[in-house]
C-alpha positions, -999 to 999 in steps of 0.1 A, spaced: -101 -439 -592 -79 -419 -567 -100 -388 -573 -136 -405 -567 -123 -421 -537 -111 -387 -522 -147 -374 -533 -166 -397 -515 -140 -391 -483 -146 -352 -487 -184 -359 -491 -189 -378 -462 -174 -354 -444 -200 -326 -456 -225 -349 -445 -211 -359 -409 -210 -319 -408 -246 -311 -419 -262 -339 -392 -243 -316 -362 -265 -285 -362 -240 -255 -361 -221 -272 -386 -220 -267 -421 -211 -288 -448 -200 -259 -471 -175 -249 -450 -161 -289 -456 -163 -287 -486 -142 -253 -490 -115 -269 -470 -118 -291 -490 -108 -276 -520 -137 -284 -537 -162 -252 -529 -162 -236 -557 -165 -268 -580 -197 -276 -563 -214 -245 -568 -209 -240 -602 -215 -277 -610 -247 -274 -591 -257 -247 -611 -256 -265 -645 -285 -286 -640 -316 -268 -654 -333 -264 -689 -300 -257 -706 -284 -295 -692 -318 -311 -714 -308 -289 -749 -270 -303 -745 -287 -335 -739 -306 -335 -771 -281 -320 -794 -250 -339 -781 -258 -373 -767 -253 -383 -730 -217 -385 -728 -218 -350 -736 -244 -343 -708 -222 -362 -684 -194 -339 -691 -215 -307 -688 -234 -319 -654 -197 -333 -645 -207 -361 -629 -173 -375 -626 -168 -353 -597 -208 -348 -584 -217 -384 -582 -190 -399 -559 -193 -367 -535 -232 -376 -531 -228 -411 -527 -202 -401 -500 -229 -373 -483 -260 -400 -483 -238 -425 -471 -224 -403 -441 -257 -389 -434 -276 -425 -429 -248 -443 -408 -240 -411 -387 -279 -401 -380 -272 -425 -347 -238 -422 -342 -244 -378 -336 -279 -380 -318 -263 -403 -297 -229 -377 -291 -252 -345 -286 -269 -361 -259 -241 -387 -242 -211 -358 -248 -223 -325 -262 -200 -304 -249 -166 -325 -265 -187 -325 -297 -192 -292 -295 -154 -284 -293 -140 -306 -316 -164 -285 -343 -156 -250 -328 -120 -255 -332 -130 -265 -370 -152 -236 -378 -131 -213 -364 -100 -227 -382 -124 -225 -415 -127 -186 -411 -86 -182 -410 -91 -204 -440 -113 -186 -460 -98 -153 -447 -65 -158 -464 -77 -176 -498 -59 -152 -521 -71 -121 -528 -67 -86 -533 -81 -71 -501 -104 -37 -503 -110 -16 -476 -152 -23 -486 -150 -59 -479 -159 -51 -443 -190 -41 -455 -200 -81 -471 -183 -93 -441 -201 -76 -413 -232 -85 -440 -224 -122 -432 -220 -117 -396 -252 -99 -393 -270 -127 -417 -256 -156 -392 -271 -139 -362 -305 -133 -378 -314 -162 -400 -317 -187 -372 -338 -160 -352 -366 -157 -389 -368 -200 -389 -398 -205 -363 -418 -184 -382 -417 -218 -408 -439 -236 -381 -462 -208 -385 -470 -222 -421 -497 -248 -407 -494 -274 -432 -464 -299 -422 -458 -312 -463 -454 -272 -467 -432 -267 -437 -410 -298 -449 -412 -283 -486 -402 -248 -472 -373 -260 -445 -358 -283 -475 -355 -252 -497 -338 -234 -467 -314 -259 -452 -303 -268 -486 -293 -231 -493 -274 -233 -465 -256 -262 -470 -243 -246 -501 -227 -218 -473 -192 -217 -450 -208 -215 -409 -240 -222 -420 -255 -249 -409 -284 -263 -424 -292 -286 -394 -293 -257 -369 -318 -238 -391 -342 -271 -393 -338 -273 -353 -345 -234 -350 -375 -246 -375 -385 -275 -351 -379 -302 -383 -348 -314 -370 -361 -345 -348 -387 -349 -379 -365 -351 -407 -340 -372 -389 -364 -392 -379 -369 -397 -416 -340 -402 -425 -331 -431 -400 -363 -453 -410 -364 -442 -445 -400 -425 -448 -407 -423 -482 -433 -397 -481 -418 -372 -455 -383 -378 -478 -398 -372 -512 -417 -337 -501 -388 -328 -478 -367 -335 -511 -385 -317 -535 -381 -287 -512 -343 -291 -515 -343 -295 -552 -361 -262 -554 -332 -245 -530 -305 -261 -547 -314 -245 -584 -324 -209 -569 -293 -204 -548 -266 -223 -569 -271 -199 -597 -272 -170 -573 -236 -180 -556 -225 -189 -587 -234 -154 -600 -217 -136 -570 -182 -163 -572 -181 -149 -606 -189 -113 -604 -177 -105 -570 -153 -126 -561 -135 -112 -534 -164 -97 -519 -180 -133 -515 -155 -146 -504 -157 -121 -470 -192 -128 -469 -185 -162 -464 -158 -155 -434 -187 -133 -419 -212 -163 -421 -185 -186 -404 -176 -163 -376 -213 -155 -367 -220 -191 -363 -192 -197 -338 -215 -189 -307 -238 -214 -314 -207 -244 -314 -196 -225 -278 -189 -257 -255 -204 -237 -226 -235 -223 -230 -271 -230 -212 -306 -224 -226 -320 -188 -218 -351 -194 -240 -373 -218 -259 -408 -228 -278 -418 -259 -286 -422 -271 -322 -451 -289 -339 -435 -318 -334 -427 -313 -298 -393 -306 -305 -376 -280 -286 -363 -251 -310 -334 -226 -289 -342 -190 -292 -315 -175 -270 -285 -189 -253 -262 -178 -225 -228 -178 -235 -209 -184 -199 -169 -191 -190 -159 -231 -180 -152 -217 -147 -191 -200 -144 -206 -231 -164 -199 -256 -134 -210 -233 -108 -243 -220 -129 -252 -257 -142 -235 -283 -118 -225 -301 -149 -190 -313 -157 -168 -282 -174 -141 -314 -191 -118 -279 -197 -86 -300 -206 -105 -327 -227 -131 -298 -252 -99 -276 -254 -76 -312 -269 -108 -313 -288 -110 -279 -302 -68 -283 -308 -77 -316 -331 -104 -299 -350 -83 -268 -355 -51 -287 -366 -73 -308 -392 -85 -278 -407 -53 -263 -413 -36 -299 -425 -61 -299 -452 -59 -268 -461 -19 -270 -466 -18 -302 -488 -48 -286 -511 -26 -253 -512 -2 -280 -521 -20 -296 -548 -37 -282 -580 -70 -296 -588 -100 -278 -605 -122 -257 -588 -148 -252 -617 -173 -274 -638 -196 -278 -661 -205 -255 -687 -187 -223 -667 -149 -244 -668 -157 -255 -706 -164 -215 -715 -135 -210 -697 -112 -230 -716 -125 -218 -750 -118 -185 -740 -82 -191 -726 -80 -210 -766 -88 -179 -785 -69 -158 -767 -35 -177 -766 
């Protein structure tokens, strides 16, 4: 009981993350302690789940899908993501720039994080890690080309597939890419008075991400380890500049759906943002903000470090542990 309640705590969290664009719920959920868990339970559902099914009986399927640890995280994401919808469209517009440094002092704490998980560094990891920073820059730049696809089911189907990927990524926000894609106001939208129709395309779309990217993180946790792992610090990094308290609009095209979607940002000091925008800088109050965010990160961090729980599921842990049996 003490492990499905601290599931659905840590899955509300990913999903007050994913409704802040520049915010990712993977990166939550590696601080978590429960990254790696997720993929590779993720990555179980398919053809293979139905053949266990059949041959075993459900318990057996519950086991492999581990639902023991999946179900409580998802009831604590849907639950996060309906009753914070108001409470963060009413913060980006009432006090963006507090919100705004609250989450960059967590993101950048989340790249120290995933900087010194343990392992043996290599002189090539640069090479995923600059990969990850490039990746972070360019993928928001790529998502208005989605409103090019004219019909809105397949732009819904297509930025489902996408935002879901990158929930499943540290400093990757899957919000920020449906803004960039000018579905941000529609989806919400949704999601606050429960459109059946818009939800079950928008859903399918997801569903499609999740079992096309699981198994490829999954494949690359496995096989490259270490090099993921500085991918994932080069994803986190590049998304910092978009979480920057004090920035102002350079650039901008208007969505289908009227939304405004960012294409460039200037990125300014506190001193140079009250003089450019007349607005108020609140230096002391974003910095106390950024402080908090920072010091939570690192607080969760130590007591996982402190604390040994699983980090794999499904069929890849179950392997796992027959191997470990024929080989003691």
């Amino acid at each position: 009981m003490k492990r499905h309640l601290g599931l659905l705590l840590k899955g509300a969290g990913m999903g007050a993350a994913d409704a802040v664009p520049g915010v990712s719920g993977g990166t939550i959920a590696f601080i978590t302690g429960i990254y790696e868990e997720l993929i590779h339970t993720i990555k179980c559902f398919g053809p293979e789940a139905i053949v266990v099914w059949r041959r075993q009986g459900l318990a057996a399927l519950v086991e492999y899908l581990n639902l023991r640890f999946l179900v409580p995280l998802l009831v604590g994401i849907a639950l996060s993501l309906v009753s914070v919808a108001h409470l963060v469209v009413w913060l980006m517009e009432a006090q963006p720039r507090l919100l705004d440094g609250f989450f960059f002092g967590l993101v950048a704490a989340s790249a120290l994080v995933v900087w010194r998980h343990p392992v043996a560094w290599r002189w090539w990891y640069l090479v995923p890690l600059v990969l990850g920073l490039l990746l972070a820059q360019w993928l928001p730049a790529l998502m208005p080309w989605v409103s090019q696809l004219g019909s809105m089911n397949l732009m819904l189907a297509a930025g489902g597939a996408i935002a879901i990927s990158a929930l499943l990524l540290p400093g990757v926000s899957g919000s920020f890419l449906l803004l960039t894609m000018g579905l941000y106001g529609t989806v919400m939208e949704g999601v606050r008075n429960f459109d059946v129709g818009l939800l079950a395309v928008f859903g399918g779309g997801c569903l499609v991400g999740l079992f096309v990217f699981s198994r490829l993180l999954s494949w690359l946790l496995r096989h490259c380890h270490g090099a993921t792992l500085q991918m994932l610090v080069g994803f986190i990094l590049g998304s910092l500049p978009t979480l920057w308290p004090w920035r102002q609009l350079a650039s901008y095209q208007l969505g289908p759906d009227g939304q405004m979607i960012p294409l460039e940002y200037h990125y300014l000091t506190p001193g140079n943002f009250g003089v450019v925008t007349g607005d108020p800088v609140q230096l002391p109050a974003v910095l106390a903000l950024m402080l908090v965010g920072a010091g939570l990160v690192l607080c969760v961090d130590r007591f996982n470090r402190g604390t040994d729980t699983p980090r794999a599921g499904g069929r890849d842990s179950v392997d796992k542990d027959k191997e470990d049996g024929s080989n003691a």
